[in-house]
N, C-alpha and C positions, 0 to 999 in steps of 0.2 A: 279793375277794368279787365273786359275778355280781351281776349284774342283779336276777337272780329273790328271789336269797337277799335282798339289799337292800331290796328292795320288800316283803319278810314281815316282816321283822324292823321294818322302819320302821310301815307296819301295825300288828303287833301293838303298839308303843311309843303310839304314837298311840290306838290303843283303849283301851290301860290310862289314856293321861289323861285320857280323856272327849273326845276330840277330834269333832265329829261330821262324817261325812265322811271317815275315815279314811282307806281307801285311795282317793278320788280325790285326797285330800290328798298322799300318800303320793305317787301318780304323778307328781302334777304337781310334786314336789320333785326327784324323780330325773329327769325330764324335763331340769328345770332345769341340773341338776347335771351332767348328758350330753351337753346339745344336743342331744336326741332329740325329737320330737313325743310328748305325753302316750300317744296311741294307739300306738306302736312301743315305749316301754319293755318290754314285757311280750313282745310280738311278738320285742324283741332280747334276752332273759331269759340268756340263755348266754353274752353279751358281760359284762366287764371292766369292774366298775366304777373308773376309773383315779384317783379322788380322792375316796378313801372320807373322810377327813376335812373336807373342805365339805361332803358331805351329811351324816355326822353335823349338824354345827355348825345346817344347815338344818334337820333335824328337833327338834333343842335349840331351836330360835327359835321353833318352830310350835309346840311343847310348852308351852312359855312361854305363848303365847296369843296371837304377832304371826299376824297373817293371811297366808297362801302369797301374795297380792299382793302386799306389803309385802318379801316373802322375797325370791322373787324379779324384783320393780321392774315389773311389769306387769300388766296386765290386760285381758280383751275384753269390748270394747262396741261394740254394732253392728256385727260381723263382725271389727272391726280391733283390733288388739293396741297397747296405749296403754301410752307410760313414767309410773310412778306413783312416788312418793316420800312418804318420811313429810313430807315441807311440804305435801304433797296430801291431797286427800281421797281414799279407795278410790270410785271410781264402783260404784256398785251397778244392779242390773238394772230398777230402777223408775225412772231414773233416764229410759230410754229411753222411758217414755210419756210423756215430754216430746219427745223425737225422732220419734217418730212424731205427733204432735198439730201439733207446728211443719212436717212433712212434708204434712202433708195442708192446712197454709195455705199453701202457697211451691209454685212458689219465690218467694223475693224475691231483691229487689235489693242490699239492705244489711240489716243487723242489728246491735245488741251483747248481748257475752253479760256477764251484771256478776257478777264475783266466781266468772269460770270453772277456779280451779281448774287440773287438768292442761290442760283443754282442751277434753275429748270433746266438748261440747255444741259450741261452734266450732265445731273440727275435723272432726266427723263431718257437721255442718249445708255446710260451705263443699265436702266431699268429695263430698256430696249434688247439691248447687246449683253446678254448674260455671259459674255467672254473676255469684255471687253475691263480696261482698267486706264483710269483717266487722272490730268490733272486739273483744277480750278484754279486760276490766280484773279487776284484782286487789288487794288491801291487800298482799299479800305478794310480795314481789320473786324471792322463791325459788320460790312454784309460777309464775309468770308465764315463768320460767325451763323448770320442766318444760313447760307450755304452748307454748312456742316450740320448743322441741324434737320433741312431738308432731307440731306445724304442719310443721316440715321431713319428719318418718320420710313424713306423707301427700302432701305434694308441696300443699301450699295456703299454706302462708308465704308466698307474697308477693297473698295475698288477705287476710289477717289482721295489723291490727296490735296491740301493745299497748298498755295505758296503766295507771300503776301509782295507784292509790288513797292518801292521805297519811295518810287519817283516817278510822278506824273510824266507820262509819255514813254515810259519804261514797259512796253509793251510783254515781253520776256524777259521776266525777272531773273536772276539767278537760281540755278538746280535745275530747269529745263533742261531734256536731251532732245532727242530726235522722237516724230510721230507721225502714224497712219493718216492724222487730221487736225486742223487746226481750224477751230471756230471762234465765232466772235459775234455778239452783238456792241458794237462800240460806243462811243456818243458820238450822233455823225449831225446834230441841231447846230445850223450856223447862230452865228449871234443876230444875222437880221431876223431868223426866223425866231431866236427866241423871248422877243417882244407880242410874237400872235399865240402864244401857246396858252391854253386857257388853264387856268384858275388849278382844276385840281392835277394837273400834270406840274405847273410853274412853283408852286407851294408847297406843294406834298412827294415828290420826287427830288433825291440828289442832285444838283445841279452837274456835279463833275461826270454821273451816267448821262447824262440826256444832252453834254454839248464840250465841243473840246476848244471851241472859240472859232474866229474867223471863218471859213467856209466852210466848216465843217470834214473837212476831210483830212486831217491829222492824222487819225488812227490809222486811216487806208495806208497812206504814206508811209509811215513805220511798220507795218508788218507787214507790207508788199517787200521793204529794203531787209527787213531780218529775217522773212516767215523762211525764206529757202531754205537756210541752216539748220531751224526744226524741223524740219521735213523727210521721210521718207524719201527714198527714191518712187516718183509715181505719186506721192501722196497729194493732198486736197485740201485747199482754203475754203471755207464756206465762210463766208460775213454777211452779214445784213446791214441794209441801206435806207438810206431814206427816199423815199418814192418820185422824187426829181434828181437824185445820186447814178441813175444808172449808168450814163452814158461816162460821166467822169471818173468814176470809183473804175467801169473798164477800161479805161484808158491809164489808168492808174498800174491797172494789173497787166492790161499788154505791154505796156511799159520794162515793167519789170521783170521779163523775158518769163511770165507764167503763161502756160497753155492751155487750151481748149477753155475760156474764161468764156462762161454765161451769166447774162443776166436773167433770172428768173420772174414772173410775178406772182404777187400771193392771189387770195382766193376774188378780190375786188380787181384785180389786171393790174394792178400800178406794179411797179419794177422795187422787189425787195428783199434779192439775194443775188451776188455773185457767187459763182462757184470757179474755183481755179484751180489746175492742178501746176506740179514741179514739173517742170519740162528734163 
């Protein structure tokens, strides 16, 4: 089978399931399945596809409802291609107006990121700040793993350390000191809301990233009560929220005698970043 024909038939399988996004879906599986760049599949359409049964198998997975990141182990954020795993979370693209909001306070000097996941937030912050030298913490030993991995592909491991979390809610784990910055994307998914979450986010994402139980605002609460102690004199909370969170995650942070606390929105207007500084 070519190329061309591949790509129709995957296509059309995809549109009968409801898939939305079919053929970029499509592309970027046979991309996968090539070694081709998404943009050249189509351009190489008369070439051979040599292992027509992985791509089958790939488009059975996407049909199902796992997400093309998940499919195949990657995904871009902030220009660069990150290894992702089901112990990870899928970064998504709101994730960056945290990148950009931490970009326009820095650079700094140090930073931790809590409960970073593959990485990106590190990673792409330490690729940014070539001065910069950071920590990662995690509950889970296996994305702290992908995390490390990340840090190698960008050439900033040896600015990045880890440290592993023992205890759910244990926001700063032991060996932290004091930092320029403290970031976070936490799990801020109540448990009402996480009945509506669809198929390949409910399935194929760690449940412990994507919701901390009840209202969702746990994580706020524990590093509003501890973040002051890690902090610079001056220094800055940046967290990301979930886009009906703004009003109560600030009330959380004015609370907690931090200053000049904004709520931000990303690039659709919804509200999905506090910034906070140490008063």
């Amino acid at each position: 089978m070519i190329l061309r024909q591949a790509f129709v038939e995957a296509n059309q399988r995809l549109n009968a399931a409801g898939i939305a996004g079919a053929p970029r879906d499509a592309r970027a599986l046979l991309a996968a399945a090539t070694g081709l760049t998404p943009d050249r599949v189509l351009l190489e359409g008369d070439m051979e596809l040599r292992d027509e049964n992985r791509f089958e198998e790939m488009v059975t997975r996407r049909i199902s409802g796992e997400p093309v990141s998940k499919i195949i182990g990657r995904r871009l954020f902030w220009g660069r291609e990150f290894t992702i795993t089901h112990d990870t979370l899928d970064p998504r693209p709101e994730t960056e107006t945290l990148i950009s909001a931490a970009l326009e306070r820095g650079p700094v000097e140090t930073f931790v990121d809590l409960g970073t996941g593959s990485g990106v937030i590190a990673v792409t912050l330490l690729a940014e700040w070539a001065q910069a030298r950071a920590v990662a913490t995690d509950l889970s030993p296996a994305a702290l793993q992908v995390a490390e991995t990340n840090a190698r592909t960008h050439g900033v491991s040896e600015r990045l350390s880890f440290l592993q979390a023992h205890k759910e809610g244990a926001w700063f784990p032991d060996g932290l000191t004091r930092y320029d910055m403290i970031l976070s994307n936490p799990p801020y998914i109540s448990s009402e809301e996480m009945r509506d979450l669809s198929r390949e986010v409910l399935e194929h994402d760690p449940h412990m990233a994507l919701t901390p139980g009840g209202d969702g605002l746990d994580a706020y609460r524990a590093i509003c009560a501890q973040g002051t102690r890690y902090l610079n004199q001056g220094g800055t909370i940046l967290v990301e929220i979930g886009f009906a969170q703004g009003a109560a995650v600030l009330d959380i942070f004015c609370k907690a005698g931090f200053r000049n606390v904004q709520c931000l929105a990303d690039l659709d207007g919804r509200d999905r970043v506090i910034v906070a500084e140490k008063a």
